[in-house]
C-alpha positions in Angstrom: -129.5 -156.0 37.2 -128.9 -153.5 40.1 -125.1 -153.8 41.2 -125.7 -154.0 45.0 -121.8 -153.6 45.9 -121.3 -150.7 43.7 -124.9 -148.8 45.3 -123.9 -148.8 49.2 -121.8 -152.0 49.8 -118.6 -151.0 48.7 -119.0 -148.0 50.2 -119.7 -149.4 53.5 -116.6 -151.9 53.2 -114.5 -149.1 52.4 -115.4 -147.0 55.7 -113.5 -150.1 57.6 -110.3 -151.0 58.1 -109.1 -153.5 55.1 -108.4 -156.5 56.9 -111.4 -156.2 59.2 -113.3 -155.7 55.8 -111.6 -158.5 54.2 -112.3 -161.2 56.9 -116.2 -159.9 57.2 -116.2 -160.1 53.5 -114.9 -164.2 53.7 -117.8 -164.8 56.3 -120.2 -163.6 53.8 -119.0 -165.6 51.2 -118.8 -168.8 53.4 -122.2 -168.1 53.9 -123.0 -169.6 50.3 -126.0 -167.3 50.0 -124.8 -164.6 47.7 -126.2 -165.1 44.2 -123.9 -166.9 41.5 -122.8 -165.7 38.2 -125.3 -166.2 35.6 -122.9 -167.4 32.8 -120.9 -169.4 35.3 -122.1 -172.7 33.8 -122.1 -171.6 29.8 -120.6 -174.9 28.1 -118.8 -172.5 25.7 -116.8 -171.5 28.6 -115.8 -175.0 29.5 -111.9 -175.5 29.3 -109.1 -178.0 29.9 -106.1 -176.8 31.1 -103.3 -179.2 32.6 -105.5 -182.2 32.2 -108.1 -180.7 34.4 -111.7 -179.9 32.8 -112.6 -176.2 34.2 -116.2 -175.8 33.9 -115.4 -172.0 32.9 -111.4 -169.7 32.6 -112.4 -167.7 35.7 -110.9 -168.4 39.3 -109.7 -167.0 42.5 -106.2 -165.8 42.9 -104.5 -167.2 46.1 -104.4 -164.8 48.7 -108.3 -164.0 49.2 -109.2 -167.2 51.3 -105.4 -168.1 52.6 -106.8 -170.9 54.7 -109.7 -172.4 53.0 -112.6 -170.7 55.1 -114.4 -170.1 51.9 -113.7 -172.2 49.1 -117.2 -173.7 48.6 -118.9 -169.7 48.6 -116.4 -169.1 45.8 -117.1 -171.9 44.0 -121.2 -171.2 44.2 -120.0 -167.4 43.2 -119.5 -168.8 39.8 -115.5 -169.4 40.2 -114.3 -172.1 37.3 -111.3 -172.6 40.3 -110.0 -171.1 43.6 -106.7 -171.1 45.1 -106.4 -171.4 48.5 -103.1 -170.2 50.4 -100.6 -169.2 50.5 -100.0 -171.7 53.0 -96.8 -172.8 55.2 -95.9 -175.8 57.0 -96.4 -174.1 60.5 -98.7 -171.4 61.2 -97.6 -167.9 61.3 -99.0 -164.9 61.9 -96.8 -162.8 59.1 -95.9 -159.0 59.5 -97.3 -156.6 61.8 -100.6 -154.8 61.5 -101.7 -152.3 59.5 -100.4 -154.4 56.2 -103.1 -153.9 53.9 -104.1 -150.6 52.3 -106.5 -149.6 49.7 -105.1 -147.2 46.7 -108.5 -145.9 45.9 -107.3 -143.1 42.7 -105.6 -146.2 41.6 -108.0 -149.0 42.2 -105.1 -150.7 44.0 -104.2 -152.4 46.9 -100.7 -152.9 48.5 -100.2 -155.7 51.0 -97.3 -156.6 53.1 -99.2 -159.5 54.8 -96.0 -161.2 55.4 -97.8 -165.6 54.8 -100.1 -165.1 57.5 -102.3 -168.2 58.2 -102.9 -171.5 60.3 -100.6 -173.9 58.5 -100.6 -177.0 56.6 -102.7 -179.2 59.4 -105.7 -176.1 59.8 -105.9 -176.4 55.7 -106.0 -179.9 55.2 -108.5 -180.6 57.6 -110.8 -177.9 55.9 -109.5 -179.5 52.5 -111.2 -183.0 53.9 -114.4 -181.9 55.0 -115.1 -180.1 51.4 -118.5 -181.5 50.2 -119.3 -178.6 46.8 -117.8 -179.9 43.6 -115.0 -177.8 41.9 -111.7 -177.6 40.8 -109.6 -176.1 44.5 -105.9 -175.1 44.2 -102.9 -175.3 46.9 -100.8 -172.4 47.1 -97.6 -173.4 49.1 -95.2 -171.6 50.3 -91.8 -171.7 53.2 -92.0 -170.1 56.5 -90.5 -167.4 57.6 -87.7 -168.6 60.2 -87.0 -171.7 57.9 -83.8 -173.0 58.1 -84.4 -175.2 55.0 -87.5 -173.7 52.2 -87.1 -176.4 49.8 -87.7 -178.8 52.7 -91.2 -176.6 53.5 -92.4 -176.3 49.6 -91.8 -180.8 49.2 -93.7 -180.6 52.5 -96.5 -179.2 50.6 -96.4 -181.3 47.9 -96.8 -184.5 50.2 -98.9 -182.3 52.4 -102.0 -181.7 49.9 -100.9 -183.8 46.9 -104.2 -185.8 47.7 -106.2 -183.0 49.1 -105.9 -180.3 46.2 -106.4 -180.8 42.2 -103.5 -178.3 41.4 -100.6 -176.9 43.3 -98.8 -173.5 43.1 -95.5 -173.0 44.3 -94.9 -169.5 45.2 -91.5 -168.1 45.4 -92.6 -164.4 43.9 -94.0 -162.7 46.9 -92.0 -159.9 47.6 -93.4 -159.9 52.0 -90.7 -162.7 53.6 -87.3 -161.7 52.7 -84.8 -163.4 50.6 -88.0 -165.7 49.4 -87.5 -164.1 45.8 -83.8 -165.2 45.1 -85.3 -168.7 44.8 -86.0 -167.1 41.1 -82.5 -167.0 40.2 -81.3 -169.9 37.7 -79.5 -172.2 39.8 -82.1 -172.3 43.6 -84.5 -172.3 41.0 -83.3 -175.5 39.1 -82.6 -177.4 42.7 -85.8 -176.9 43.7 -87.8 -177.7 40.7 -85.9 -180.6 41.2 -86.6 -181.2 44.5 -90.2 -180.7 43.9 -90.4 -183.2 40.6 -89.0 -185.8 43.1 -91.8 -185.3 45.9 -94.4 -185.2 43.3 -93.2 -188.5 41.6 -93.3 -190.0 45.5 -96.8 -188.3 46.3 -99.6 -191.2 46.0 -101.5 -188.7 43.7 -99.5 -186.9 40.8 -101.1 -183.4 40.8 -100.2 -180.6 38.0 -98.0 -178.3 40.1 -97.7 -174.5 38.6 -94.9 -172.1 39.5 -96.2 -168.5 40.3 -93.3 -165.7 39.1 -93.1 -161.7 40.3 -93.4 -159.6 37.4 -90.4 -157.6 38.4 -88.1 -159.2 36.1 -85.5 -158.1 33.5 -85.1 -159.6 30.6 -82.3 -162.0 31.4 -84.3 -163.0 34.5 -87.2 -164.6 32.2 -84.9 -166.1 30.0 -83.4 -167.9 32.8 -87.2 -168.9 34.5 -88.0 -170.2 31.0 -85.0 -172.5 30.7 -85.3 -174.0 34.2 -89.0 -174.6 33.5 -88.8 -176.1 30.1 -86.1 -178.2 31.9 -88.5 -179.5 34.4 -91.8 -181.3 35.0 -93.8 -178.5 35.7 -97.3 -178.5 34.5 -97.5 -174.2 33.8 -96.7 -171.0 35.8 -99.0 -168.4 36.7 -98.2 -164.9 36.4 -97.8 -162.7 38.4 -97.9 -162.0 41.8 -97.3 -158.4 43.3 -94.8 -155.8 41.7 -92.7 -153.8 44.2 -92.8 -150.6 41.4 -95.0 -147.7 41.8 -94.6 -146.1 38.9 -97.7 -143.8 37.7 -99.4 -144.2 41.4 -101.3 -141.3 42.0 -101.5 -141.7 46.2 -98.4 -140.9 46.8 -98.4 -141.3 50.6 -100.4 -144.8 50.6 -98.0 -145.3 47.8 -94.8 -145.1 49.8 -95.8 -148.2 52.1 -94.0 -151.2 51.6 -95.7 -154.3 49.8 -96.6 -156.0 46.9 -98.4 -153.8 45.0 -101.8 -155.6 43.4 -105.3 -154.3 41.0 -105.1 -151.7 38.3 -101.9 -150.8 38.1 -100.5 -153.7 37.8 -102.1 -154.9 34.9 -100.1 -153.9 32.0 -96.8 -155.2 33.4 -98.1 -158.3 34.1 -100.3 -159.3 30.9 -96.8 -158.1 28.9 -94.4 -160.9 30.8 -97.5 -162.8 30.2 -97.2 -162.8 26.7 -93.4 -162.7 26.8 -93.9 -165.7 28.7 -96.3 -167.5 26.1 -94.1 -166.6 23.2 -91.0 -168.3 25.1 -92.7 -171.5 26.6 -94.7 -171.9 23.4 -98.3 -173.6 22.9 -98.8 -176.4 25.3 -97.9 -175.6 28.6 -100.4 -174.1 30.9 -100.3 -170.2 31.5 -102.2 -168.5 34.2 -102.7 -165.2 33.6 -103.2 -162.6 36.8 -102.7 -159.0 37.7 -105.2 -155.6 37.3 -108.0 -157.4 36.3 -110.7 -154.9 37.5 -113.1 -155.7 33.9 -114.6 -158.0 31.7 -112.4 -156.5 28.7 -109.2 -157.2 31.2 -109.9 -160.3 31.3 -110.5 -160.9 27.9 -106.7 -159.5 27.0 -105.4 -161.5 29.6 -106.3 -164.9 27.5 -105.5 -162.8 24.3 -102.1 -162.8 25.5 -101.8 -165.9 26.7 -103.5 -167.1 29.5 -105.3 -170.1 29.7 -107.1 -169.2 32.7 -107.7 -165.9 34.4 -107.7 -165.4 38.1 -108.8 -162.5 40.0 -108.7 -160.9 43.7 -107.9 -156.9 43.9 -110.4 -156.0 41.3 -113.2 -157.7 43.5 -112.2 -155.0 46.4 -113.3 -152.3 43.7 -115.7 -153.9 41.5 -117.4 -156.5 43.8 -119.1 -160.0 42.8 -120.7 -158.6 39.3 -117.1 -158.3 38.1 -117.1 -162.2 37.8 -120.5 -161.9 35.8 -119.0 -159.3 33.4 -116.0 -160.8 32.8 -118.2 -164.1 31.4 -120.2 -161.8 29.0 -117.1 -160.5 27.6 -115.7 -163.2 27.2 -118.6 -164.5 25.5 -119.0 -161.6 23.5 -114.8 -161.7 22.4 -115.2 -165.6 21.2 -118.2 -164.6 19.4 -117.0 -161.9 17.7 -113.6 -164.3 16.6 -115.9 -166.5 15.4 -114.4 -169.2 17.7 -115.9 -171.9 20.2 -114.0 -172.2 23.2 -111.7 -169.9 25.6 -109.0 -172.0 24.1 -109.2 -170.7 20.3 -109.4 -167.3 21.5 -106.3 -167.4 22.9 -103.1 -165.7 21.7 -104.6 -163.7 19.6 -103.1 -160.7 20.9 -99.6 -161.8 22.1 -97.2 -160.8 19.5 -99.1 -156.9 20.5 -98.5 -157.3 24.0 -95.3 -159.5 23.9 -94.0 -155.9 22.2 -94.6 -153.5 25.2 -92.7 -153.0 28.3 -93.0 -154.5 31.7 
């Protein structure tokens, strides 16, 4: 099959600015005529994760469709899930342009988009006139100028509890200041609370997830692991953007400030991953995210732990046939264990990666 992205449309995209590219890129996908992943339907790829039956591991990290423009296209891409978000209680148009840069030696991108989008109203509406079956998460997440962000993350909740099928709660992203201390022990444990309180009130109980940064010491996943075995939280997902830059070979795109995202930021993330697999043990849910730019990445990423995989970055570099490959390999992997499902290949490389440094 001739990879049309990698033969002249990558290429193309590249020679405009990022966010121009990124927003022509959504149109094309809301379109719903690009052709789906093959595999996408493969019932050996079928999975339940937080009582929710994915019709495949593979989704759509939040970030790449921030107010649900596109969430139908992504499903028909062959996407098992997509996130939409992240997405405040009132609209905001996040940090000034240029805030998106493309690390091309590194097959990277660094964003300091700052929560741009429409708000809670703009995505619910879209979230009510959905008519493509799939499995659509909410990515929530506090303005700016808040003077209260647990207040804005128990909006969500209430917001899209009967609108979404899964809810993130992101305190990791390094763009609004001060947004990241809600990851120390005690904010974190009052709003975990605050949130398991909204949920109970909510007329639909979703599964909620808490998203993590992967810049984290030791001591800082001990304490995320407590407060979340302590809680009613139905998994996390990690990770979101790292602020390091080690190894980057483009040093001046390198210096800009941002969460760093795609290649580079896979090893770090798949080894708090696994840490985080080995701490929270078997049953709760574990989204795995961060430099997957293969099929073979994605296969480590539920070797270490993850449930489900999600993906974003690696699509700027390896376009829609990444989605294609990373079913074959998986596939391949399972066959090769000699298992059946997604599920029984998983953690059967944590202890390796649970041993490196992140």
């Amino acid at each position: 099959m001739i990879d049309l992205y990698k033969c002249g449309g990558r290429r193309a995209a590249f020679a405009l600015d990022p966010e121009l590219a990124h927003g022509l890129t959504l149109k094309a996908i809301r379109t719903g005529l690009m052709p789906g992943a093959r595999h996408a339907g493969d019932r050996k790829l079928a999975t339940t994760v937080a009582g929710l039956a994915f019709k495949n591991p593979l989704g759509v990290a939040a970030g790449l469709d921030k107010n649900g423009e596109a969430l139908d296209g992504l499903l028909k891409l062959g996407f098992g899930h997509a996130e939409a978000g992240t997405v405040t209680p009132r609209p905001q148009s996040g940090n000034p342009k240029p805030r998106l840069f493309r690390l091309v030696k590194d097959e990277a991108v660094i964003n300091r988009m700052g929560f741009n989008n429409a708000g809670h109203d703009a995505l619910a509406a879209r979230l009510e006139g959905r008519s493509h079956p799939g499995i659509i998460g909410v990515n929530i997440g506090a303005n700016k100028t808040s003077e209260d962000r647990v207040a804005d993350y128990v909006a969500g909740i209430a917001r899209f509890s009967g609108l979404a099928d899964y809810l993130t709660v992101n305190i990791s992203s390094p763009n609004t200041p001060g947004l990241r201390d809600l990851q120390a022990r005690a904010q974190l444990a009052g709003l975990l609370g605050e949130i398991a309180e909204a949920r109970e009130k909510a007329h639909r109980k979703l599964p909620v997830f808490l998203k993590i940064a992967p810049d984290l010491t030791e001591e800082g996943v001990d304490d995320i692991v407590a407060e979340i075995l302590n809680s009613a939280l139905d998994g996390v997902i990690v990770s979101n953007t790292t602020l390091s830059r080690a190894g980057l070979r483009e040093e001046k795109l390198g210096g800009e400030a941002g969460g760093l995202s795609g290649a580079p930021l896979f090893d770090r993330s798949t080894a708090l991953l696994a840490r985080m697999r080995e701490r929270l043990g078997p049953d709760l849910a574990i989204i795995g995210v961060g430099g997957v730019n293969s099929g073979a990445r994605a296969v480590e990423k539920i070797r270490a732990g993850a449930d489900l995989v999600q993906i974003y970055s690696g699509m700027t570099y390896e376009g829609p046939q990444l989605i294609e490959d990373s079913f074959r390999a998986i596939l391949s992997a399972m066959s090769e264990a000699g298992v059946g499902s997604p599920r029984q290949l998983r953690d059967s490389g944590v202890s390796e990666w649970a041993s490196k440094p992140f």
